[in-house]
Every structure is written in structure tokens, then in C-alpha cells.
N, C-alpha and C positions, 0 to 999 in steps of 0.2 A: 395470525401473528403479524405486527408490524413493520415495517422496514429499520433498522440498526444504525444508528448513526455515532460514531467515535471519532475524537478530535486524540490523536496519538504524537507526543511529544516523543522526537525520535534523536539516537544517541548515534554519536562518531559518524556524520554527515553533516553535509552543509545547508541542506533543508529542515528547518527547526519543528513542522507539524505537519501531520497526515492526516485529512478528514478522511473516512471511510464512511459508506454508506452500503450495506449487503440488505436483500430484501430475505423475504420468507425461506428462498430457497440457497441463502449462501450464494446467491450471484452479486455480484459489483455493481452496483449503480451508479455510484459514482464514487470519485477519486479527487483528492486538492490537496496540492503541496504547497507548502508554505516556506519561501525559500530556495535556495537551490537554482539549479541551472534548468531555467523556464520552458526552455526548445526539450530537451530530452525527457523532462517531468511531463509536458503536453503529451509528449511522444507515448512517455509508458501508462498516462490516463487514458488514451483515446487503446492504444489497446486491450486493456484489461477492462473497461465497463463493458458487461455483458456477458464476463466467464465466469464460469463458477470459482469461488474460492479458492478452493484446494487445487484446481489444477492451474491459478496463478500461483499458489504458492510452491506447488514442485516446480515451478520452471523457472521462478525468480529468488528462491531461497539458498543463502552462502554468497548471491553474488557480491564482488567485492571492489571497492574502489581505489584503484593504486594501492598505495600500502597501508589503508584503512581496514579492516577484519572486518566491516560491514559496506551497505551503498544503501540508493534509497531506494531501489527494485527490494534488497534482504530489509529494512527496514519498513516499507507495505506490508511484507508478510507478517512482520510484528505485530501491526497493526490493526491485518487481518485477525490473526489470533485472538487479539483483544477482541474486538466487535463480536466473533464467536461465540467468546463466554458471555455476552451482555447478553 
């Protein structure tokens, strides 16, 4: 099976697209935001290539931005989700 590649247009953030990249086994290969505050998106790309899926998404899903109902750590996991079904 191939590596996964989704370009995820993401909602109620300041960051307007999420590439996501998972290989065969649901790990993160890579991350690109597009948009958004560039220091803390570098920040949460260089952590998360390399872990599996699922357990970025328990640890970064709900998180919320000021009084935004989402952020763009809860909207990756969106993202995630999507590249899953593909």
C-alpha cells in the first residue's frame, strides 16, 4: 500500500490548508500548514512526523483556540481522519 497524501481545507482557524502525508502504517510523514502562525505550526510539524496517528490524535483532539471551538492541533486531527478513509 502506498503512502496517503490529503490537502484538508480546515474550518474556524487561521491556517487555511493541512497537507497530510501517513504511510502504510498510519504514521505521519509529513505535515504543511498553510497559513497560520508559522513558529508554533513548525513546532507541531516537527513533532508529530513520526507518530502514529491515532495517538496524535488523542493528544491533540478538542484542542481549542481562545474562544474558537477548534485550533489547528483539533483541526490536523480532521485531517488525519480524512487521509484514513482515502
Amino acid at each position: 500500500m502506498a503512502n496517503r497524501r490529503i490537502t484538508y481545507t480546515t474550518r474556524g482557524t487561521c491556517s487555511q490548508l493541512i497537507e497530510v502525508e501517513l504511510d502504510e502504517n498510519d504514521v505521519i510523514r509529513d505535515v504543511v500548514f498553510i497559513g497560520g502562525c508559522n513558529g508554533n505550526l513548525q513546532g507541531i510539524r516537527q513533532l508529530v512526523v513520526g507518530m502514529k496517528a491515532e495517538d496524535v490524535k488523542q493528544r491533540l483532539d478538542g484542542i481549542r483556540c481562545g474562544y474558537k471551538s477548534t485550533s489547528c492541533p483539533d483541526q490536523l486531527c480532521r485531517a488525519i481522519e480524512q487521509a484514513q478513509k482515502n
